[in-house]
Backbone as CSV, one residue per row, in Angstrom:
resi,resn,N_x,N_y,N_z,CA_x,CA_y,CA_z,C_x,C_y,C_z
1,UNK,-31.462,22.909,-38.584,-30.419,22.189,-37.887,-29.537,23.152,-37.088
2,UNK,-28.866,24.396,-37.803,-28.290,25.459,-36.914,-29.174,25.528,-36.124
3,UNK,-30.330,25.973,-35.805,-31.136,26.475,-34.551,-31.370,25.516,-33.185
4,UNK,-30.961,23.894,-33.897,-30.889,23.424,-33.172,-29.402,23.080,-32.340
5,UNK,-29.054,23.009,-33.269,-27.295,23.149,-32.280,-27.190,24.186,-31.913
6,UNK,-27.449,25.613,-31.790,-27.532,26.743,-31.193,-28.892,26.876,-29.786
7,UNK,-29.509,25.934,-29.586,-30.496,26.036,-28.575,-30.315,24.903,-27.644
8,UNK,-29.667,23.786,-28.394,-28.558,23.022,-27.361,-27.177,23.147,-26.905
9,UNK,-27.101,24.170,-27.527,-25.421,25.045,-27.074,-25.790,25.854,-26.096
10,UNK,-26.722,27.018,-25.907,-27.404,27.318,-25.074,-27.675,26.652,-23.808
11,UNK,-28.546,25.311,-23.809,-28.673,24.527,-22.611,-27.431,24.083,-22.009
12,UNK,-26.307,23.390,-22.786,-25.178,22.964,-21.788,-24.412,23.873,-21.353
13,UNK,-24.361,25.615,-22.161,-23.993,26.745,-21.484,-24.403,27.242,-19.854
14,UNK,-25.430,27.267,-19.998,-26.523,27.414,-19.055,-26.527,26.251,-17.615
15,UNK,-25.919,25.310,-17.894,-26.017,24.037,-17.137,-24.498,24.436,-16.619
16,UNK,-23.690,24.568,-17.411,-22.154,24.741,-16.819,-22.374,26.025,-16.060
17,UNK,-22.517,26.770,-16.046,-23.138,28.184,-15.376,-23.351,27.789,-13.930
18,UNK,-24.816,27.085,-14.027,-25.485,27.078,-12.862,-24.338,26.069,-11.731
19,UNK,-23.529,24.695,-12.479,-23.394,23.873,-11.930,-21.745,24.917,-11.160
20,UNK,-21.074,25.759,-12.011,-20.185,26.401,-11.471,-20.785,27.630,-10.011
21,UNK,-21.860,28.331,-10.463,-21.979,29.111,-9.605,-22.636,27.521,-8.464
22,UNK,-23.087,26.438,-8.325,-23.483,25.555,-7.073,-22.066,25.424,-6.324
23,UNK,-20.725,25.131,-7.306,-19.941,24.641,-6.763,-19.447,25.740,-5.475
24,UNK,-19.310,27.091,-6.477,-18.712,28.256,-5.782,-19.284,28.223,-4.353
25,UNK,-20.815,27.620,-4.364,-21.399,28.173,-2.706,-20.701,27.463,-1.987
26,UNK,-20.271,25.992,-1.988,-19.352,25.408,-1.157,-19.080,25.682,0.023
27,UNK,-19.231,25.375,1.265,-18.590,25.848,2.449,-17.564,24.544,2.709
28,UNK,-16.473,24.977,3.131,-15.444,24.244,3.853,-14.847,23.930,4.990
29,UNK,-14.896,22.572,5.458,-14.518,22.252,6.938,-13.980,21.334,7.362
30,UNK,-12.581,21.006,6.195,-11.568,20.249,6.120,-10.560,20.554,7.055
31,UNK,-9.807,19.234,7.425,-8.995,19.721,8.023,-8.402,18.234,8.731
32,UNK,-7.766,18.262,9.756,-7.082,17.039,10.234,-7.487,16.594,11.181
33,UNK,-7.684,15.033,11.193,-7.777,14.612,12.866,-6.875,13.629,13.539
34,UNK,-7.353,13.883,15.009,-6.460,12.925,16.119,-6.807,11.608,15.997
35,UNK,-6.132,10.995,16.950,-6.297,9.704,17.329,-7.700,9.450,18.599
36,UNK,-8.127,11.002,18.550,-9.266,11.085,19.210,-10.837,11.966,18.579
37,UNK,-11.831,11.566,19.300,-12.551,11.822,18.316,-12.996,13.605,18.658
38,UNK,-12.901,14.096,17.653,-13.036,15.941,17.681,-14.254,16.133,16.785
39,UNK,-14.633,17.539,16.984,-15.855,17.995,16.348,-15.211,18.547,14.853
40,UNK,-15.935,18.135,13.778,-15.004,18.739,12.829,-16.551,19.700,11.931
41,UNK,-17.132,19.243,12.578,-18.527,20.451,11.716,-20.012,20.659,12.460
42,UNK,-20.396,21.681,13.301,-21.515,21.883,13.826,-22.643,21.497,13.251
43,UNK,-23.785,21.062,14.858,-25.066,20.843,13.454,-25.666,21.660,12.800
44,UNK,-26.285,21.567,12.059,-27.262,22.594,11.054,-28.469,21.937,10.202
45,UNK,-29.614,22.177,10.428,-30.635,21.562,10.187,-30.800,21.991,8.871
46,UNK,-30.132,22.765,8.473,-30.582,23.732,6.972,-29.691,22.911,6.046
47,UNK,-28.926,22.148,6.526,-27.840,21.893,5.259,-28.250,20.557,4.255
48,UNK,-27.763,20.909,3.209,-28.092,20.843,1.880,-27.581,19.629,1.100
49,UNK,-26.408,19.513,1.732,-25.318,18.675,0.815,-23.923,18.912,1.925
50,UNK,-23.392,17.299,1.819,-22.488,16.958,2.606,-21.465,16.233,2.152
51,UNK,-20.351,16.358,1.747,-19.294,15.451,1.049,-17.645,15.046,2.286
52,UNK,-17.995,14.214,2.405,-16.743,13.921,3.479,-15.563,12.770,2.413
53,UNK,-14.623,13.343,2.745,-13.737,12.287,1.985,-12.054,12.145,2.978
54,UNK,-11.679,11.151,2.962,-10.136,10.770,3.531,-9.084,11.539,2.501
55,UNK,-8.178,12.005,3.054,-7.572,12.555,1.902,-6.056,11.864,2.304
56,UNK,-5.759,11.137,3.221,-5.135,10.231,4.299,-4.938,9.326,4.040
57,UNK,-3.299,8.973,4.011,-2.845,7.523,4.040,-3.837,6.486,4.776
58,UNK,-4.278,7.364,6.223,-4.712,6.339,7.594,-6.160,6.327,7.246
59,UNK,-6.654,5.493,8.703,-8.003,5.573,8.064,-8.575,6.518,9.033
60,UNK,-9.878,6.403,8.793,-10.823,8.003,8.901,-12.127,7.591,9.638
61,UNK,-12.942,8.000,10.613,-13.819,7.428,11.175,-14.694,8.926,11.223
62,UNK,-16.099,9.129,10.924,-16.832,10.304,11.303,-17.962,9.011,11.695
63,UNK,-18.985,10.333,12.489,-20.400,10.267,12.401,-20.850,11.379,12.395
64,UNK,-22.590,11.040,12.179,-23.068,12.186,11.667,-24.160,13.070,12.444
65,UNK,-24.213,12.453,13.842,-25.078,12.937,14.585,-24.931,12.940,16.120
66,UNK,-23.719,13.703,16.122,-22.735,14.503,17.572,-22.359,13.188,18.120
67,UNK,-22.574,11.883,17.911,-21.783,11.025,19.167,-20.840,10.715,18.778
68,UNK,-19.635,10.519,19.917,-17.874,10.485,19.834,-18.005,9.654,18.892
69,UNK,-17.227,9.343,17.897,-16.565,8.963,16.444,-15.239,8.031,17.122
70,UNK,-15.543,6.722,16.851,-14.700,5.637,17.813,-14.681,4.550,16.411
71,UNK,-13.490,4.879,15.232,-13.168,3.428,14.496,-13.704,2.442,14.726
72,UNK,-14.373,1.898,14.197,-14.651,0.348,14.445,-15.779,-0.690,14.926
73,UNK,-16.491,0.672,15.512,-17.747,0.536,16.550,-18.860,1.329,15.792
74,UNK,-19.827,0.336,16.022,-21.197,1.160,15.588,-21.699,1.942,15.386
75,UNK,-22.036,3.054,14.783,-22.527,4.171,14.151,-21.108,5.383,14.134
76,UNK,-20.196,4.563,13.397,-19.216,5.356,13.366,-18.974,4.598,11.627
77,UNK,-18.653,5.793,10.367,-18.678,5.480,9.365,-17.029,5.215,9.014
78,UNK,-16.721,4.503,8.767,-15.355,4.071,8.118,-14.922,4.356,6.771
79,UNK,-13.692,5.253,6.882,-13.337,5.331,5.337,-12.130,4.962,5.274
80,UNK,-11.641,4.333,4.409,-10.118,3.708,4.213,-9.710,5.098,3.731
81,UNK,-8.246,5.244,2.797,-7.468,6.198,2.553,-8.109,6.569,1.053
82,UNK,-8.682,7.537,0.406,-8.733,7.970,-0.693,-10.533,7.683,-0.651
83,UNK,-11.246,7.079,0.067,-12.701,6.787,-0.174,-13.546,8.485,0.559
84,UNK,-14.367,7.662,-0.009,-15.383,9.256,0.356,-16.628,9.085,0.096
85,UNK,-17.690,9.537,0.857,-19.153,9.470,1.036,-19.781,11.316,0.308
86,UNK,-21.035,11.357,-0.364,-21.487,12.242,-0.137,-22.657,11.937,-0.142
87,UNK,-23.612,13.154,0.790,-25.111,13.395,1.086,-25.565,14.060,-0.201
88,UNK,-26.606,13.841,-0.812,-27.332,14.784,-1.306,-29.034,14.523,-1.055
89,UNK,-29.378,13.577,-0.601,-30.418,13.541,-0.052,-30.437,13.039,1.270
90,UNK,-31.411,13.362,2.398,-31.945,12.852,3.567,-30.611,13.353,3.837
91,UNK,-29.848,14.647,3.696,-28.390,14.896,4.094,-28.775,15.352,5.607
92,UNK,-27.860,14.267,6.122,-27.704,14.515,8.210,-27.036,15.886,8.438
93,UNK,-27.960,16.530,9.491,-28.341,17.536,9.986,-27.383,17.758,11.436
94,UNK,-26.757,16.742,11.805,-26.083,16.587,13.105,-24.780,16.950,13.101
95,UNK,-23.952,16.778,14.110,-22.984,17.595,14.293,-21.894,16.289,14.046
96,UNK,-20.866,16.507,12.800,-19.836,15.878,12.698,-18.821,15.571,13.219
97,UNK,-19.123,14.192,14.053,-17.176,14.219,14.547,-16.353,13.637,13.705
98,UNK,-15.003,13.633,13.305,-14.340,12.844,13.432,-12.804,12.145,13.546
99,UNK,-12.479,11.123,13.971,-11.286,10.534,14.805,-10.465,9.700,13.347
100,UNK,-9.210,9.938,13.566,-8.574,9.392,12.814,-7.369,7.747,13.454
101,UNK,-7.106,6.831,12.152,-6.613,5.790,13.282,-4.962,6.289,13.960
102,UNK,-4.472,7.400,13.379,-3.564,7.930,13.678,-3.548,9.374,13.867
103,UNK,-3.062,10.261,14.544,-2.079,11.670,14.394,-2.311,11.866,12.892
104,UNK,-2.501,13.110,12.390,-2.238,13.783,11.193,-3.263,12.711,9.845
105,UNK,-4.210,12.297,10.575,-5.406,12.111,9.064,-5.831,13.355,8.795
106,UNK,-5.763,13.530,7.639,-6.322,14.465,7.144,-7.652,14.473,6.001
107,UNK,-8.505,14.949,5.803,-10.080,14.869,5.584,-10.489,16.357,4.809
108,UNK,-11.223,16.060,4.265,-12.091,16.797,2.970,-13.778,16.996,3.593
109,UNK,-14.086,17.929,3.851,-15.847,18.357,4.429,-15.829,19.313,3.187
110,UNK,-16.874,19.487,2.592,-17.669,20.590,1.688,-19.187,19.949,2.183
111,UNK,-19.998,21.239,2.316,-20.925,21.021,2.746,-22.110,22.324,1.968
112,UNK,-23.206,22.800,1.587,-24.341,23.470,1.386,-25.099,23.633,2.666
């Protein structure tokens, strides 16, 4: 029984490890947007993992594959205040815009 709680102490050691050194790689490309739509992350065909979140009273509009980021309209993703999307599979490769419904939204990017 010790050997076994010692070889499953081991595994969730090992798991917290790996899942801390994933977090650490993190790249960041948070930051605020206008009432117009701006580039807030280049494309990159290599990337891995994509987490966008509102961190914003207002609301938050991206897309995910370079075209202007326009609230409301079609292939533009909507996030109310506190919501948030992440990629971990089929994660889009395109270049992020995005427009806020006001001055001073501010937004959460971590990306792999």
């Amino acid at each position: 029984m010790k050997r076994l709680i010692l070889a499953l102490s081991m595994v969730i050691l090992t798991a917290t490890v790996s899942f801390a050194q994933f977090v650490a790689n993190f790249k960041d490309a948070s930051g605020t947007a206008s009432a117009s739509s701006s580039l807030a992350l280049s494309a990159n065909n290599s990337r891995q993992y994509l987490l966008i979140q509102n961190i914003s009273s207002n609301t938050l509009g991206f897309t995910v594959d370079g075209t202007t980021a326009a609230i409301g309209t079609a292939g533009t993703v909507t996030l109310a205040a506190g919501q948030g999307v992440i990629f971990q599979q089929s994660v889009p490769a395109g270049a992020i815009n995005v427009i806020g419904s006001s001055a001073g939204t501010t937004y959460t990017i971590k990306y792999l």
